[in-house]
Z-matrix of the N, CA and C atoms (Angstrom, degrees):
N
C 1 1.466
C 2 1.522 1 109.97
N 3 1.412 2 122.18 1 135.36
C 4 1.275 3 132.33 2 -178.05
C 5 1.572 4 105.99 3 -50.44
N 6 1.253 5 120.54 4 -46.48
C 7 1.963 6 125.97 5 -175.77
C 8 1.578 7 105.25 6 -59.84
N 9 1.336 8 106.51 7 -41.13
C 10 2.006 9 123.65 8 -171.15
C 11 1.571 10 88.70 9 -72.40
N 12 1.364 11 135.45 10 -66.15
C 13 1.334 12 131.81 11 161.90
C 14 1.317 13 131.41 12 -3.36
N 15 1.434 14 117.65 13 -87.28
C 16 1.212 15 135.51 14 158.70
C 17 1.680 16 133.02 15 -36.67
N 18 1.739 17 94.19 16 -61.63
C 19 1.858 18 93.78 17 156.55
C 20 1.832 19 111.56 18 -43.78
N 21 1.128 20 111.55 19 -58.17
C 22 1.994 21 110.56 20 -170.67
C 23 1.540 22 83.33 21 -57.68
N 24 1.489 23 135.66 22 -58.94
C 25 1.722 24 98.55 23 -164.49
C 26 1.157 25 109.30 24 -74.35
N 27 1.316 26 149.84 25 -40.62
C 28 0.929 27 129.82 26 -173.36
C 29 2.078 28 113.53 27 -73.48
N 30 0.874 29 118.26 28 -10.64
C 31 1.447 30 107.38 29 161.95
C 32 1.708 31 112.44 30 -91.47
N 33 1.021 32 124.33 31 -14.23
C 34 1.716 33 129.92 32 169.46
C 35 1.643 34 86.06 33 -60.62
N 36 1.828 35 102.54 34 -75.53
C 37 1.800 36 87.21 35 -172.08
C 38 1.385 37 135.19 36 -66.52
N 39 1.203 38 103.14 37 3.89
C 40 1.989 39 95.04 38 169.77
C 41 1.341 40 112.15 39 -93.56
N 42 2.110 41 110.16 40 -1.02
C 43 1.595 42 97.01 41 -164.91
C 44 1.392 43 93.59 42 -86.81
N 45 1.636 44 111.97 43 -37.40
C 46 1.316 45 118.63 44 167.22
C 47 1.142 46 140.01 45 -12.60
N 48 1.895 47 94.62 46 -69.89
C 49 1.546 48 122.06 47 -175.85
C 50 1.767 49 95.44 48 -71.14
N 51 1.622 50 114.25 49 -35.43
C 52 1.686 51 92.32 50 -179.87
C 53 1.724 52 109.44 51 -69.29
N 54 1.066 53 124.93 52 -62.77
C 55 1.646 54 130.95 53 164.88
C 56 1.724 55 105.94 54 -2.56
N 57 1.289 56 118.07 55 -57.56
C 58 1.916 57 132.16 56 176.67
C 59 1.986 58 83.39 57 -61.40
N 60 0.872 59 115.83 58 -93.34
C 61 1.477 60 102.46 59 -169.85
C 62 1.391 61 125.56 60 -49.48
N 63 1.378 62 155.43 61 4.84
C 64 1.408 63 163.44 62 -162.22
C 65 1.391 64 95.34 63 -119.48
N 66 1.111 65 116.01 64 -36.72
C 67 1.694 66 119.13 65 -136.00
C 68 1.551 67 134.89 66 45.25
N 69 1.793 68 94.40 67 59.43
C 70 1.233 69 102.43 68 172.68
C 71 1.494 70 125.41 69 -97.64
N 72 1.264 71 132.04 70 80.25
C 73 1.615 72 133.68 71 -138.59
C 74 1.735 73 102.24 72 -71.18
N 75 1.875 74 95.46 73 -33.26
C 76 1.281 75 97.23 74 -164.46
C 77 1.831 76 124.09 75 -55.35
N 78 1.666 77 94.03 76 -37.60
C 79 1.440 78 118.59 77 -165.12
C 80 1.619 79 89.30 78 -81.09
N 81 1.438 80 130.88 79 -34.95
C 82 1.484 81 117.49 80 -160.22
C 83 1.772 82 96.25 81 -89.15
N 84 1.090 83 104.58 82 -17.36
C 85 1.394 84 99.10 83 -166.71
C 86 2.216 85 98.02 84 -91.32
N 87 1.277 86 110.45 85 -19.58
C 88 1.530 87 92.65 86 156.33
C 89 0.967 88 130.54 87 -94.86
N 90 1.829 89 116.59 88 19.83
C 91 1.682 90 109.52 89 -179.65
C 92 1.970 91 82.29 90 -103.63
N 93 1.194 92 146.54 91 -10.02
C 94 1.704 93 134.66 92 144.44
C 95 1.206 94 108.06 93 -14.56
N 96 1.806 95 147.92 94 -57.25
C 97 1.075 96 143.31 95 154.20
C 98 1.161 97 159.36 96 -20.15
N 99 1.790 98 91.93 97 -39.78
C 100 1.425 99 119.94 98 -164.98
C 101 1.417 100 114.08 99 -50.26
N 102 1.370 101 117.54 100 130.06
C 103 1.570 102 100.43 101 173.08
C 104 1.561 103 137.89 102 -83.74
N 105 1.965 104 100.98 103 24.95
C 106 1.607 105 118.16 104 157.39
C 107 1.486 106 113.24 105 -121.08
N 108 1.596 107 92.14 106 133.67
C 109 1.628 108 76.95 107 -172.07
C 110 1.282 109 103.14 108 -127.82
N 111 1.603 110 100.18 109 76.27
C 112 1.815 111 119.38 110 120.73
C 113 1.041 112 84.62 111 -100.66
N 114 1.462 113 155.48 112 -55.83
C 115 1.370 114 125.39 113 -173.43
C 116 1.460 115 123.77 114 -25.79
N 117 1.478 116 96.45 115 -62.40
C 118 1.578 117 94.46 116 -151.96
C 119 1.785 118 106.55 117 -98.67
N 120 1.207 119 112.53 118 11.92
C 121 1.897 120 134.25 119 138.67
C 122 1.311 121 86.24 120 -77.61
N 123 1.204 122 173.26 121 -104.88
C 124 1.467 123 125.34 122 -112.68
C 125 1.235 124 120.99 123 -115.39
N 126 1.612 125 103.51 124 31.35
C 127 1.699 126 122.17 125 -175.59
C 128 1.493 127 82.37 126 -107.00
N 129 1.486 128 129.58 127 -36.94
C 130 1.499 129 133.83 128 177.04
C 131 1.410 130 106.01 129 -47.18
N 132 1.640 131 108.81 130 -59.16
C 133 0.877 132 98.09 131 -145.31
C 134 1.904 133 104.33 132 -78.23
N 135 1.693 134 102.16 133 -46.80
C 136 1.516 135 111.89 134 173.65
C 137 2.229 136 98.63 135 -29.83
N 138 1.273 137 94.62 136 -66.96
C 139 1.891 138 75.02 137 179.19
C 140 1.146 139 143.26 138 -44.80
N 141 1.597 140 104.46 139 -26.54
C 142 1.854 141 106.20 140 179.45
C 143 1.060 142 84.41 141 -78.63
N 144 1.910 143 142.96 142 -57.30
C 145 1.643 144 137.26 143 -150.96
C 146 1.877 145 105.46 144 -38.83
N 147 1.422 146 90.52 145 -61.19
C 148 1.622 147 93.09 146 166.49
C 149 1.279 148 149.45 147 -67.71
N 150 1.569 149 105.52 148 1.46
C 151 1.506 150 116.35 149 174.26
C 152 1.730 151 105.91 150 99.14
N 153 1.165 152 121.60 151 -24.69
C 154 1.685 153 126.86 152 -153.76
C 155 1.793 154 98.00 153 -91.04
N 156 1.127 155 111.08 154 2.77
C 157 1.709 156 104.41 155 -179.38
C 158 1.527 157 102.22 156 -63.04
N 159 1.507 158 137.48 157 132.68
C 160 1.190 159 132.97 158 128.18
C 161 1.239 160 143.69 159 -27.43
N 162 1.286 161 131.89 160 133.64
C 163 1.537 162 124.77 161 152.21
C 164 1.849 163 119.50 162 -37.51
N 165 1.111 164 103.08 163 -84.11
C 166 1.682 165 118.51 164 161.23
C 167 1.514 166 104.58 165 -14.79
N 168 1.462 167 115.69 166 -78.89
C 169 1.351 168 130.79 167 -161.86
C 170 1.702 169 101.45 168 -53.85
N 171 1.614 170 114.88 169 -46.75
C 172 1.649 171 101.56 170 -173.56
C 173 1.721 172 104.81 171 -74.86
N 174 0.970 173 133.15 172 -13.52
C 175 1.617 174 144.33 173 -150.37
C 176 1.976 175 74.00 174 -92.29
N 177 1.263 176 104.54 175 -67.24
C 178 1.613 177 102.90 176 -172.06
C 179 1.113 178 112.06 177 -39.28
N 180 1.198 179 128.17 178 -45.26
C 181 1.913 180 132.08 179 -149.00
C 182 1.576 181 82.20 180 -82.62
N 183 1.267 182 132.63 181 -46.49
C 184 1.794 183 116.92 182 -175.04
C 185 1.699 184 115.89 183 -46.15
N 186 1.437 185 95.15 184 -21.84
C 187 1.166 186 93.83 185 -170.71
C 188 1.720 187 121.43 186 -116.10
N 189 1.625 188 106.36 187 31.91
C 190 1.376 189 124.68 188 -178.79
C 191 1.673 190 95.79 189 -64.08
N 192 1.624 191 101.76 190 161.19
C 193 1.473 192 96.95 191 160.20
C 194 1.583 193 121.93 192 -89.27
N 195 1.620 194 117.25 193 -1.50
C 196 1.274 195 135.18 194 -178.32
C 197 1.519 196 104.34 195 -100.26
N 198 1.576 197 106.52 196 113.13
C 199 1.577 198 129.65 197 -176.82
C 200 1.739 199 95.75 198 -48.44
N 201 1.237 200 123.10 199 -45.09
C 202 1.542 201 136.82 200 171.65
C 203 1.809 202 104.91 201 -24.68
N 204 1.355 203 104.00 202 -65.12
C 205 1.140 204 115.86 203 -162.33
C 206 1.154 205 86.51 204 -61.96
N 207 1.431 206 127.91 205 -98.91
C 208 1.727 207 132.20 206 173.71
C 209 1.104 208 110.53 207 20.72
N 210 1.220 209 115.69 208 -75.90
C 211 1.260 210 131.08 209 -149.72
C 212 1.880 211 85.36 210 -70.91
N 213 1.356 212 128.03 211 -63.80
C 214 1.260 213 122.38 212 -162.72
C 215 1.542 214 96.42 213 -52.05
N 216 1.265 215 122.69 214 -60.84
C 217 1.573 216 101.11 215 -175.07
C 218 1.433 217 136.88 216 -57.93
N 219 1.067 218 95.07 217 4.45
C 220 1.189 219 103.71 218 168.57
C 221 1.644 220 132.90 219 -83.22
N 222 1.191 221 92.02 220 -22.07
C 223 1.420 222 115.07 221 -174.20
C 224 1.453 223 104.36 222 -97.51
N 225 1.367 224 102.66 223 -58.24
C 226 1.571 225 91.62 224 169.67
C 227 1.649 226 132.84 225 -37.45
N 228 1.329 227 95.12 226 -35.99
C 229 1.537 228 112.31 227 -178.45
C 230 1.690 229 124.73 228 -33.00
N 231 1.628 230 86.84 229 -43.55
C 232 1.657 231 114.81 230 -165.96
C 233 0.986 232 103.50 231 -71.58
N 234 1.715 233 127.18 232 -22.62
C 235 1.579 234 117.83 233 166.30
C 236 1.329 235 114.56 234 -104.76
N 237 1.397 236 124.31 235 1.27
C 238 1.171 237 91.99 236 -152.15
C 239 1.786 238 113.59 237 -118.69
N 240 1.553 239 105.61 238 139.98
C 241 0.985 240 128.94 239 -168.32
C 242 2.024 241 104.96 240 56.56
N 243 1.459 242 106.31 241 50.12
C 244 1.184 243 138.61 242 139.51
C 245 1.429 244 114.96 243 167.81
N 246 1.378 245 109.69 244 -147.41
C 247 1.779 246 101.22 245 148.19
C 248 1.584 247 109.53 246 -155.56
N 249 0.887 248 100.83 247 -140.21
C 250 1.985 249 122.60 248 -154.05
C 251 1.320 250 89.51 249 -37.24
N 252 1.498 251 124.67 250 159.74
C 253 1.386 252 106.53 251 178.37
C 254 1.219 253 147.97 252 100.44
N 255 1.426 254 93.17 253 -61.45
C 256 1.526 255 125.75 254 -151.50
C 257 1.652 256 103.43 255 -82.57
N 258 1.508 257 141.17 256 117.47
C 259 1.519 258 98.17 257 174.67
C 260 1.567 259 133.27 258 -84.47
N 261 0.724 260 96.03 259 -169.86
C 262 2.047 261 101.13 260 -156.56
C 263 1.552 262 111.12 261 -123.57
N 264 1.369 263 118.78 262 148.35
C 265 1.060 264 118.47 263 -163.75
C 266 1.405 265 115.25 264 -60.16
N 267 1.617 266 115.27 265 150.40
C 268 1.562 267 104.39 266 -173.72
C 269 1.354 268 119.18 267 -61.40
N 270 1.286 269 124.46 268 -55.56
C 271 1.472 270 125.65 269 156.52
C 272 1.417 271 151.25 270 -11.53
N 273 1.635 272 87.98 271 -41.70
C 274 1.403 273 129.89 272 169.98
C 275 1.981 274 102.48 273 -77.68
N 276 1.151 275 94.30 274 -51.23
C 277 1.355 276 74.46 275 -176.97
C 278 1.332 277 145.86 276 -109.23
N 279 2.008 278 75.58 277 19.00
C 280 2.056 279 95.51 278 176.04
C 281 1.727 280 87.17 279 -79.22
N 282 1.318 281 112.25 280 -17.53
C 283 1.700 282 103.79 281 -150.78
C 284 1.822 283 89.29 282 -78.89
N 285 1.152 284 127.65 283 -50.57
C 286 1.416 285 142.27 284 -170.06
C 287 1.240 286 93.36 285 -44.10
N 288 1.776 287 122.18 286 -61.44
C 289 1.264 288 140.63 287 -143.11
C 290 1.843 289 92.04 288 -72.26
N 291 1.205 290 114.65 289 -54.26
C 292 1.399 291 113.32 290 -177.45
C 293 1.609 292 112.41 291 -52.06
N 294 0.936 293 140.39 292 -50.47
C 295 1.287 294 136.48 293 124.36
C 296 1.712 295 112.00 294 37.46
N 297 1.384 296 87.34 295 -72.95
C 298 1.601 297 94.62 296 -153.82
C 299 1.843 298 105.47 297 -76.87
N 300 1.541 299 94.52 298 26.47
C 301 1.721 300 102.35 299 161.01
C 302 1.412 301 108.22 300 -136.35
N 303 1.163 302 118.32 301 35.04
C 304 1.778 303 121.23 302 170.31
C 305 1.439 304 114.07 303 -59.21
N 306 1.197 305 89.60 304 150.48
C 307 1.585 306 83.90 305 173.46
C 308 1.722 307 118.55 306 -83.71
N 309 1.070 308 114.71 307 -19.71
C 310 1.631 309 136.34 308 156.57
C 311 1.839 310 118.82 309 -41.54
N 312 1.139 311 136.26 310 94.91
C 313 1.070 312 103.91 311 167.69
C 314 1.442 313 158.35 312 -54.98
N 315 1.402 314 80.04 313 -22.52
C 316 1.749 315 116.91 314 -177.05
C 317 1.516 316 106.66 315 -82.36
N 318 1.310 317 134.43 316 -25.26
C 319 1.457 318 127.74 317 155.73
C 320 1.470 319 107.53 318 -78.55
N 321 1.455 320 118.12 319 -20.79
C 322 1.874 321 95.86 320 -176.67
C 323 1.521 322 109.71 321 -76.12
N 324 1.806 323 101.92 322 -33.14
C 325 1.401 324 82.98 323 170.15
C 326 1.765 325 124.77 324 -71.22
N 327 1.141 326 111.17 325 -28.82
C 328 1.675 327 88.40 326 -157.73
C 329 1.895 328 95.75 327 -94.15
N 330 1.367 329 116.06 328 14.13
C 331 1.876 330 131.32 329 163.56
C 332 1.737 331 74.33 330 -64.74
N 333 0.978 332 118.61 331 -74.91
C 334 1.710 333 125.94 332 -158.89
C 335 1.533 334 127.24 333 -40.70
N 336 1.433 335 91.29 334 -45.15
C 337 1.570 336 99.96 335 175.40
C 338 1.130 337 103.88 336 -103.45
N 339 1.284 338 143.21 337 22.61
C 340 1.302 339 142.26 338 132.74
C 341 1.536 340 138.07 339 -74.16
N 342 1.581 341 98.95 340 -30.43
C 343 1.266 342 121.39 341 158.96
C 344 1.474 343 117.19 342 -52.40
N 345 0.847 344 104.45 343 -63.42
C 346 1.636 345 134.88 344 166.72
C 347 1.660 346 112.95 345 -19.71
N 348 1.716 347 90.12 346 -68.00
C 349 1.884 348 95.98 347 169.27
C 350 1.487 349 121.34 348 -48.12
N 351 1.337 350 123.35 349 -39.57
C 352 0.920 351 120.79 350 -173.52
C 353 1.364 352 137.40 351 -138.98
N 354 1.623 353 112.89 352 91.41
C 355 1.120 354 140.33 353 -103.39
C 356 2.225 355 71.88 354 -113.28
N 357 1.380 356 132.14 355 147.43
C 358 2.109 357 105.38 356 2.18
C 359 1.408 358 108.83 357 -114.43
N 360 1.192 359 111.20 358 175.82
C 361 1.258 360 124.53 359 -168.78
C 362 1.182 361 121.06 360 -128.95
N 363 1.894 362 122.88 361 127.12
C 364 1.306 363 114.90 362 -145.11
C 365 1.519 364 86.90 363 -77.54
N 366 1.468 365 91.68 364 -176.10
C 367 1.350 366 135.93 365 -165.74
C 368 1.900 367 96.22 366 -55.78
N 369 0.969 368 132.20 367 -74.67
C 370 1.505 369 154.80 368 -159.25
C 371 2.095 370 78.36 369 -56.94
N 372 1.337 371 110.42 370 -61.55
C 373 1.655 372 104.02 371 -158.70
C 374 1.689 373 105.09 372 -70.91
N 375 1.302 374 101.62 373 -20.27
C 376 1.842 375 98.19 374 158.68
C 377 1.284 376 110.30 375 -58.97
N 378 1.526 377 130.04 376 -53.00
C 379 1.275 378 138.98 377 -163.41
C 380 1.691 379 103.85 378 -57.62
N 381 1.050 380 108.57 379 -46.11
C 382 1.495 381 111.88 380 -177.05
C 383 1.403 382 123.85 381 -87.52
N 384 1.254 383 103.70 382 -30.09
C 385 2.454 384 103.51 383 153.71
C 386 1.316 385 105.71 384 -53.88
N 387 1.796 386 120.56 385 -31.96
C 388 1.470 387 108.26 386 -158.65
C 389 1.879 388 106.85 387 -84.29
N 390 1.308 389 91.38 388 -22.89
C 391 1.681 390 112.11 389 179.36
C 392 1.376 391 108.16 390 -57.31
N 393 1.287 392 99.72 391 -67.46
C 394 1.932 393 122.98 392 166.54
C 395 1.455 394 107.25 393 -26.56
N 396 1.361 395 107.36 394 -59.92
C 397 1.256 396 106.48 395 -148.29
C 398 1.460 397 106.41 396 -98.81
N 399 1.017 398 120.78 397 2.35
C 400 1.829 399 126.80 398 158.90
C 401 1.582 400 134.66 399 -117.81
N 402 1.503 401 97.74 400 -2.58
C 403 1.540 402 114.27 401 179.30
C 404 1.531 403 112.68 402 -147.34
N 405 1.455 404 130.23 403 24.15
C 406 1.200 405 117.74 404 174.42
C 407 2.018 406 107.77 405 -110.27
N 408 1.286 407 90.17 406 123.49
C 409 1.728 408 111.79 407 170.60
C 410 1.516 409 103.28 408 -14.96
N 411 1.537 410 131.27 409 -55.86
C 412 1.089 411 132.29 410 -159.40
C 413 1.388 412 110.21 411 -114.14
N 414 1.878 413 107.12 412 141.26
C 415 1.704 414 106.79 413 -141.68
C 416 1.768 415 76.81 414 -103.56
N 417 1.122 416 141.79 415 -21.04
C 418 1.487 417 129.00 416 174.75
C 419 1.919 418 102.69 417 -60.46
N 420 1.057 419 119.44 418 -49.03
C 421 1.372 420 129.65 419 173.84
C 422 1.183 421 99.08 420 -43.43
N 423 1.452 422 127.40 421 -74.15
C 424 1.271 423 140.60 422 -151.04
C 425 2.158 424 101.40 423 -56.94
N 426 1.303 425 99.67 424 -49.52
C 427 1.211 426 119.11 425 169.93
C 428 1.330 427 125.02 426 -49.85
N 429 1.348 428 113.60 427 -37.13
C 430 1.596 429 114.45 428 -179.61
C 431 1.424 430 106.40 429 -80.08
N 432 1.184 431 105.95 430 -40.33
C 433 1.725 432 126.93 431 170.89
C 434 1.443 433 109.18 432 -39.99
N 435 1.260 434 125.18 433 -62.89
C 436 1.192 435 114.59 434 177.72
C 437 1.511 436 133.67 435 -99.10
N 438 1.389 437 101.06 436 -1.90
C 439 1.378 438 115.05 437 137.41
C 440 1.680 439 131.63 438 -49.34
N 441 1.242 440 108.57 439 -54.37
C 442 1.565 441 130.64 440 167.83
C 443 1.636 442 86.11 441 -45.20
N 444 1.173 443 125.24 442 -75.95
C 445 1.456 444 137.39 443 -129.48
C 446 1.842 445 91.78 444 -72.72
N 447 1.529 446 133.33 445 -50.79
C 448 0.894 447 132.68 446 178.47
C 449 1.396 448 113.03 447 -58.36
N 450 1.720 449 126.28 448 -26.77
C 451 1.455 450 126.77 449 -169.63
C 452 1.608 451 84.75 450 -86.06
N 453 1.456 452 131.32 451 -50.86
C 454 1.777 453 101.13 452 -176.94
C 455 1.365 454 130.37 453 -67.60
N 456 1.530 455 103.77 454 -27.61
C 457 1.552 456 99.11 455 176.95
C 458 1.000 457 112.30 456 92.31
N 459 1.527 458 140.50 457 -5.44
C 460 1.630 459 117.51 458 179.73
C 461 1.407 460 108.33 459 -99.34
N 462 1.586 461 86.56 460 153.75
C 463 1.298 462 97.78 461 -170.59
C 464 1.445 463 141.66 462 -59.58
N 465 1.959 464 97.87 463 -31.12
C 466 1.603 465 96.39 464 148.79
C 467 1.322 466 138.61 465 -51.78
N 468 1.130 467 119.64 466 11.09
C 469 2.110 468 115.30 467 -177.37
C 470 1.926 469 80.67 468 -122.23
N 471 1.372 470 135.35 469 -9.00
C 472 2.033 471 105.46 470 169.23
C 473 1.068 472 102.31 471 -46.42
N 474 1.439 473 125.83 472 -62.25
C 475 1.643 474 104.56 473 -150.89
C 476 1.685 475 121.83 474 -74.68
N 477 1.696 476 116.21 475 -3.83
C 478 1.147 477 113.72 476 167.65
C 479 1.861 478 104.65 477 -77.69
N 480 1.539 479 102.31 478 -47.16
C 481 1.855 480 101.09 479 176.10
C 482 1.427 481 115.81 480 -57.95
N 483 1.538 482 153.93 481 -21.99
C 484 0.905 483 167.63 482 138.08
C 485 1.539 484 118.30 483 -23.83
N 486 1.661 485 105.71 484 -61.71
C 487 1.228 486 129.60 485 176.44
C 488 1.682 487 102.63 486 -58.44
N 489 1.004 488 121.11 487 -60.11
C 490 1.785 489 136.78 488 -170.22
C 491 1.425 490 100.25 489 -60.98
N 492 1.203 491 123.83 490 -28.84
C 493 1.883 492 123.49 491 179.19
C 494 1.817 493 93.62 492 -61.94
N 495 0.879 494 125.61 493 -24.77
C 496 1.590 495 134.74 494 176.43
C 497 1.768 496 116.55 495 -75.84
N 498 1.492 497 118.19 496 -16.34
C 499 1.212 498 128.81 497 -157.36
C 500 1.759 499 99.71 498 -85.55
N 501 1.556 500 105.76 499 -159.46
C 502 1.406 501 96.83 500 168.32
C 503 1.670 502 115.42 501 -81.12
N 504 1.253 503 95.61 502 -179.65
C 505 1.532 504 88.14 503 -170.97
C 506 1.410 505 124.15 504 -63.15
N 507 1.587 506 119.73 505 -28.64
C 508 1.338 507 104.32 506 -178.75
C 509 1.610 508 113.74 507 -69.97
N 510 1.496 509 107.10 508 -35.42
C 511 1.436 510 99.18 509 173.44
C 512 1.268 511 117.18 510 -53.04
N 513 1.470 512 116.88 511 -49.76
C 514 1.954 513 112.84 512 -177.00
C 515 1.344 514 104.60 513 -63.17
N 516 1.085 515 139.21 514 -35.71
C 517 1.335 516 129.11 515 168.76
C 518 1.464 517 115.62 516 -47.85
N 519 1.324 518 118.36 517 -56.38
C 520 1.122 519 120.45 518 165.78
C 521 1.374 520 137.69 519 -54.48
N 522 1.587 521 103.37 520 -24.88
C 523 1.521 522 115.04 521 174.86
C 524 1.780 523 106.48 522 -106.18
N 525 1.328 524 113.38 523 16.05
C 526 1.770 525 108.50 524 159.32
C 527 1.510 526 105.19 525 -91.49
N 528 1.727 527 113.56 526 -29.39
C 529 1.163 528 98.32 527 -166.25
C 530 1.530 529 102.93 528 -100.33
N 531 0.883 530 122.43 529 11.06
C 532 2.038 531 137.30 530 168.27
C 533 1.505 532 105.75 531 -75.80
N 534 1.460 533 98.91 532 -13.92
C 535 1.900 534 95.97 533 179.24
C 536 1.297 535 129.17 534 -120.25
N 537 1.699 536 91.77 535 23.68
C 538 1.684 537 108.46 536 161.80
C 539 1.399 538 110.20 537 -56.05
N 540 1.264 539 115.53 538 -44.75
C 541 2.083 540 96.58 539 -169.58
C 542 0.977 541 90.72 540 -115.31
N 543 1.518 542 129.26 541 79.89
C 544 1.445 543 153.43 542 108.02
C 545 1.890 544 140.13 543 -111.31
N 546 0.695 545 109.72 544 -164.62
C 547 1.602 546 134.06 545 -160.41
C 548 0.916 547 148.75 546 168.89
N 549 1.313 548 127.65 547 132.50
C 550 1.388 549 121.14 548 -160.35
C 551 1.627 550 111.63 549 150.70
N 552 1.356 551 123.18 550 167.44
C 553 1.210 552 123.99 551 177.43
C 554 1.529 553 119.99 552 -58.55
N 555 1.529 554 107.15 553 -42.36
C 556 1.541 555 126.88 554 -167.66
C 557 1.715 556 91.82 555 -73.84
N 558 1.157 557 138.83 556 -41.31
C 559 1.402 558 154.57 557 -157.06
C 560 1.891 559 87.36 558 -85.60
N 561 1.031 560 157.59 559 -74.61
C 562 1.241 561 172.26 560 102.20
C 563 1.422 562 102.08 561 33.80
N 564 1.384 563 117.36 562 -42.01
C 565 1.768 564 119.36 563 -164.60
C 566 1.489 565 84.10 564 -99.35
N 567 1.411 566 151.81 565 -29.25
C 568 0.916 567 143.40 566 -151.32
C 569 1.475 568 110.06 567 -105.05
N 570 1.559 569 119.24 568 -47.77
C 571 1.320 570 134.34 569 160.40
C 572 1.999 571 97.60 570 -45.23
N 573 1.063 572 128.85 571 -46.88
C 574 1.411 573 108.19 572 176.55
C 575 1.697 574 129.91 573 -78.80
N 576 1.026 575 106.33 574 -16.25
C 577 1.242 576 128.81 575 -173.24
C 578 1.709 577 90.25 576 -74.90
N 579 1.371 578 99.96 577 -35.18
C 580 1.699 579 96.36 578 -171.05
C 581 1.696 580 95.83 579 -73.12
N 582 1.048 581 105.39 580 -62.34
C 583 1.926 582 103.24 581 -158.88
C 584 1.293 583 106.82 582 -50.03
N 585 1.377 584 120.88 583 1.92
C 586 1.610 585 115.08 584 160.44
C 587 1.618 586 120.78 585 -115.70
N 588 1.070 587 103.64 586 35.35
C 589 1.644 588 116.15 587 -162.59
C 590 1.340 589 94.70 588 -88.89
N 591 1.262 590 130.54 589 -179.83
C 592 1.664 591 130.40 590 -140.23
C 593 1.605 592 77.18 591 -117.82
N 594 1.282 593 133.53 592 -51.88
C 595 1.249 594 126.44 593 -139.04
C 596 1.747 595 88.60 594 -91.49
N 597 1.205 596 120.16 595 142.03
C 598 1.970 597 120.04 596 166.73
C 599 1.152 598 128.60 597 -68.15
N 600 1.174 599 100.15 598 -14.20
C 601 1.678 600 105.31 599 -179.06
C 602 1.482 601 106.04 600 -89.28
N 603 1.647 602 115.75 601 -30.32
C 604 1.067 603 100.27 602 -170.25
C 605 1.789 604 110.23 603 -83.59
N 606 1.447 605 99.97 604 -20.06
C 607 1.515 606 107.66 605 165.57
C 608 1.327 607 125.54 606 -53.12
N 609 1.306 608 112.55 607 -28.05
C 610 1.799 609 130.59 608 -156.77
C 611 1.881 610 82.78 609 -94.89
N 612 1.473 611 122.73 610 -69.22
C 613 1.387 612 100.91 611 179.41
C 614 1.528 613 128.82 612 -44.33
N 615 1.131 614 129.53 613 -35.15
C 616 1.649 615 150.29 614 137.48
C 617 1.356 616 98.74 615 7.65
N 618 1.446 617 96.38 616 -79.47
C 619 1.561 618 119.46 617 -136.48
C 620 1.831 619 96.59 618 -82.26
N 621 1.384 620 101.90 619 -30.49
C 622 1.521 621 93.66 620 161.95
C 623 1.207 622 127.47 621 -106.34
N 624 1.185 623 119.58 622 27.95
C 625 1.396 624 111.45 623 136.99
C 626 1.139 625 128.18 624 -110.19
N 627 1.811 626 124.50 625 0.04
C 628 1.195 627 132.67 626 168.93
C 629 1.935 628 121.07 627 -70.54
N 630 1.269 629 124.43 628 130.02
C 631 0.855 630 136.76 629 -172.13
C 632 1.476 631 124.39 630 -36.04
């Protein structure tokens, strides 16, 4: 019965999610299997909480056929086996980086702002935030993109953040405040262009980053 169904997943995932708090690795690490995956997203996640997540095992979940999973490893990423900041294994973050061509939109963005956390990011995964973030169909994408791009800071992704101050407003909002750790004339011409921008919010980011 569809009701009998649902109760077993949803009690599989709370034994899960308790397993991440107990530190029971054994029990969280056989709901990885499960054939629902919120299950086996919060058997992911219960394993990093406790330290016992694998390399292998998070590299795998990028590559679930359930956008669910994706998306959880992605998130996990940002802690795991350091955090924000921190950098991350290379492996780890070719796997994230591949990502940012899902067919999902909703994993390319949050591949993006995951990238983002944990800074740096080669050369090629700049190339493809800057892609994201000036030519992709979807303006949440586009947004994380240059969000990402303002949290690494290099200088190859200004002229995609520059470009996006032109977008709709949530993106330019997002791309006034992507140009905190910069400078420059174009950065200066663009920060003003904002404090007269139609939308207030995007004025209000403006105004705090203006001098």
């Amino acid at each position: 019965m569809p009701g009998r169904q649902l109760d077993d997943t949803v009690a599989r995932r709370r034994d899960a999610a308790l397993a991440g708090h107990t530190g029971d690795e054994r029990t969280a690490r056989s709901f990885l299997s499960d054939n629902d995956a919120n299950v086996r997203a919060t058997a992911l996640g219960a394993l990093n909480r406790i330290g016992a997540l694998g390399q292998q095992e998070l590299v795998a979940a990028t590559l679930d056929a359930d956008p669910i999973m994706r998306r959880r490893a992605c998130t996990e990423s940002t802690s795991w086996n350091g955090g924000v900041g921190d950098p991350i294994e290379s492996s780890v973050s070719e796997a994230i980086a591949s990502l940012l061509h899902d067919a999902d939109d909703s994993v390319v963005e949050i591949a993006a702002w995951a990238i983002g956390e944990r800074p740096p990011a080669s050369a090629r995964t700049i190339e493809e935030l800057c892609q994201i973030a000036t030519g992709h169909e979807d303006a949440l994408c586009r947004e994380s993109a240059v969000a990402a791009l303002g949290a690494l800071g290099d200088p190859e992704g200004l002229p995609a953040i520059l470009k996006a101050t032109e977008d709709k407003a949530t993106v330019r909002r997002r791309a006034v405040i992507a140009l905190a750790p910069f400078d420059g004339p174009e950065v200066d011409a663009a920060l003003e262009r904002a404090l007269n921008d139609r939308d207030w919010q995007v004025r209000q980011a403006a105004e705090d980053l203006s001098p």
